[in-house]
N, C-alpha and C positions, 0 to 999 in steps of 0.2 A: 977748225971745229969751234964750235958753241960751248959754251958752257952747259946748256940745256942736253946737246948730244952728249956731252964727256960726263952729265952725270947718269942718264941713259946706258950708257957703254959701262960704268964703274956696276949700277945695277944690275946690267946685265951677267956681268964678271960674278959679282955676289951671288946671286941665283945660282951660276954654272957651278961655283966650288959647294953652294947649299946642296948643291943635286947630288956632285961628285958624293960630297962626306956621307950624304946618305945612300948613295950606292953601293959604297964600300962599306956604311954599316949595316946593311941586308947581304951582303954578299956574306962577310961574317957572321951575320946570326945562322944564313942559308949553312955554312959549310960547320958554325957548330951543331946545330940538328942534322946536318947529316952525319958527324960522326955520332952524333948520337944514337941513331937509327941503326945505323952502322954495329955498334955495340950492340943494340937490344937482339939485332938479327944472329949475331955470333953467340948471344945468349941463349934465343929460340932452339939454336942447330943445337949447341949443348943437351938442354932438358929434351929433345929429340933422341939424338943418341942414348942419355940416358935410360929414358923410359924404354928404348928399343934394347939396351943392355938389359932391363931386368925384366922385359918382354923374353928376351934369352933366358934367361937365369930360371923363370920361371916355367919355360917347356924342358928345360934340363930336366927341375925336380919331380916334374908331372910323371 
């Protein structure tokens, strides 16, 4: 090998782990919006149920 190839191959090295770390730092942002999402939805079904509780409450008093 050249020297020309072996600094080619080192570049190419750099690159591959530039990509890796940024794969792995979208992968994490991906999985904290998803539990984020995750929460908002468990919070949705909440105020759901609720409003559907005093949906009840109110043909009770009717």
């Amino acid at each position: 090998m050249d020297s020309k190839m072996i600094a080619n191959t080192d570049i190419l090295i750099l690159n591959f782990d530039e990509n890796t770390r940024r794969l792995r730092d979208e992968n994490l942002r991906f999985q904290n919006e998803s539990a984020e999402i995750k929460k908002e939805i468990e919070e949705l079904k909440s105020y759901k149920k609720n409003f559907w509780e005093i949906g009840k409450i109110k043909k009770q008093m009717a």
